[in-house]
C-alpha positions, 0 to 999 in steps of 0.5 A: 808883687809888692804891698805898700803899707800906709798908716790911717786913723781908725778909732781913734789909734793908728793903724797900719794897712794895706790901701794900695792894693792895685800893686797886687792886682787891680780891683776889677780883677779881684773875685768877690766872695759871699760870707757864706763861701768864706765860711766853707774855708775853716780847716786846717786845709782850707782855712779863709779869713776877712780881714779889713774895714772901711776904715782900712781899704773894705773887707778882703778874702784872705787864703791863709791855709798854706801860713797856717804852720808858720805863723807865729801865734800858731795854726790854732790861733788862726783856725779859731777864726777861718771862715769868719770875719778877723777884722776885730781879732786881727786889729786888736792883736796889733800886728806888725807891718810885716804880718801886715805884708805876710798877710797881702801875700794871701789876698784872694778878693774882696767880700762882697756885703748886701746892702743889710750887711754892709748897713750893720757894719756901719752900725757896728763901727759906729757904736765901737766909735761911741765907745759902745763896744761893751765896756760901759758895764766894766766900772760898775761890775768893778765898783760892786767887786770892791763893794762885795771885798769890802763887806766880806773884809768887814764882816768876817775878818775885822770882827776876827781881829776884834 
């Protein structure tokens, strides 16, 4: 079986993912899991990941339990997220395309998402695309840190200098 890996535009960074998934096995063949079953598989011997987004080809099931040993971050790093959804994780970590092909080789089926769920992804992706992810809040926690230094500065050591 053979994955080819093609490079997308997803938020604004490249990204390299696996679309051609009929190499592995046509999609009508591929089971589809609930995030309910998924989130059974969070073990050292029977750990599960999604990993994927629209941006990438959809979520896939992944069975990583017989990888868990070899992977380089360690099985911990995996085990953190079995039974969940990695996407974020995976993506943020910015993994090779050979933990990319290393990933394929694992694939099981698709996640299968309720109009709801398939609804709230659309509203996360969209909110990250804004930049709504959070960070908003970093400037002002960082200008009032500064702030806070700075009254300390002037109020305990300057006058100790004087």
């Amino acid at each position: 079986v053979e994955a080819r890996s093609k490079q997308v535009q997803s938020g604004g960074r490249i990204v390299s993912s696996l679309l051609n998934y009929r190499s592995m096995c046509k999609s009508s063949e591929m089971k589809e899991y609930t995030m309910a079953e998924v989130a059974e598989h969070n073990t050292a011997e029977d750990c599960w990941l999604v990993i994927g987004s629209d941006a990438t080809g959809g979520p896939k099931v992944y069975d990583v339990s017989t990888y868990l040993d070899d992977h380089p971050g360690g099985a911990e790093v995996m085990l953190d997220v079995g039974g969940q959804d990695a996407d974020e994780f995976f993506e943020d970590i910015g993994h090779s395309n050979d933990a990319r092909d290393e990933l394929a080789k694992h694939l099981i089926g698709t996640l299968k998402l309720t109009e709801e769920e398939k609804e709230k992804r659309r509203l996360e992706a969209e909110k990250k695309a804004a930049g709504g992810g959070g960070g908003g809040m970093m400037l002002p926690l960082v200008g009032i840190i500064l702030a806070a230094g700075f009254y300390y500065y002037k109020t305990h050591i300057a006058t100790a200098e004087e």
